[in-house]
N, C-alpha and C positions, 0 to 999 in steps of 0.2 A: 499880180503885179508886185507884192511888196516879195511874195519866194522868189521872182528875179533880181528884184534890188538888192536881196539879201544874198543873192549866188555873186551875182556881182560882185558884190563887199567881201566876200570871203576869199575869190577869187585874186580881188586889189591884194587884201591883207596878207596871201598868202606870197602871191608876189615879190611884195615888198617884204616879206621876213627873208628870203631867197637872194632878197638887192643888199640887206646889211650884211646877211651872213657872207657874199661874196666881198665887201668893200671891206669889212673887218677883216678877210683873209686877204685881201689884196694889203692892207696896210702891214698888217703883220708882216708879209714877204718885205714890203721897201724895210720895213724896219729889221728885218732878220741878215737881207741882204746887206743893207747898206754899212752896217754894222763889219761885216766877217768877209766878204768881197772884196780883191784891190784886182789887179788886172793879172798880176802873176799869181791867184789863189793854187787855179787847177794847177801850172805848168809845177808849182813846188807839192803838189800830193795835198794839197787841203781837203779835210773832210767836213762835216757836218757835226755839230754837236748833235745829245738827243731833242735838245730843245727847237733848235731848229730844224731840222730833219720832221719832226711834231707839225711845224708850223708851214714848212713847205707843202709838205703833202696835204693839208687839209688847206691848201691857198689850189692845190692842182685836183682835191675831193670836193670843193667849193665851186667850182668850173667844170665838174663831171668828168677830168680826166685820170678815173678810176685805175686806169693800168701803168698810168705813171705815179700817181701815189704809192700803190702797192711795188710798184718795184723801186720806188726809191726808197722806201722803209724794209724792204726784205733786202734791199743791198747796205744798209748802215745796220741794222739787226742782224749784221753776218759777218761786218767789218770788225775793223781793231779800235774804232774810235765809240763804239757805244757800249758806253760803261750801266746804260740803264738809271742813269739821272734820274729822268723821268720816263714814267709809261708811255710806252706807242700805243697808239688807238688797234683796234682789233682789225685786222684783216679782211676784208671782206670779198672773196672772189668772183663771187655771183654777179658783180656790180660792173665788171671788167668787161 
């Protein structure tokens, strides 16, 4: 009885580390977006800095949309606008 209260609990806890790691990425995106978006971004060629390109992708690795992370970070790691500021997270193909 108490190794199922305890699967349980670990089960919750695990959960909930999954529920911040997603609300922390979702907030990052409003904060990335709301920041660097006006309505005519794309039609004038806006790009991504490295930081945000960082922070989108791990708001679309946070929601398990593996193959959109990795191709938004192999298309700004290939463009003119990443200067390598900051580091991109590793690639992971497997995951796609």
């Amino acid at each position: 009885m108490v190794s199922a209260a305890l699967d349980k609990l670990a089960v919750w806890r695990d959960g909930r580390k999954v529920q911040q790691e997603q609300l922390q990425a979702a907030e990052d995106f409003v904060f990335t977006w709301s920041g660097t978006v006006d309505p005519d971004s794309y039609q004038s060629g806006a790009e991504l800095s490295c930081g945000a390109t960082n922070r989108l992708a791990n708001l679309f690795r946070a929601f398990y949309f593996w193959g959109a992370a990795n191709w938004l970070q192999k298309e700004h790691e290939h463009g003119s606008n990443c200067n390598s500021a900051e580091p991109h997270p590793e690639i992971i193909e497997e995951n796609e």
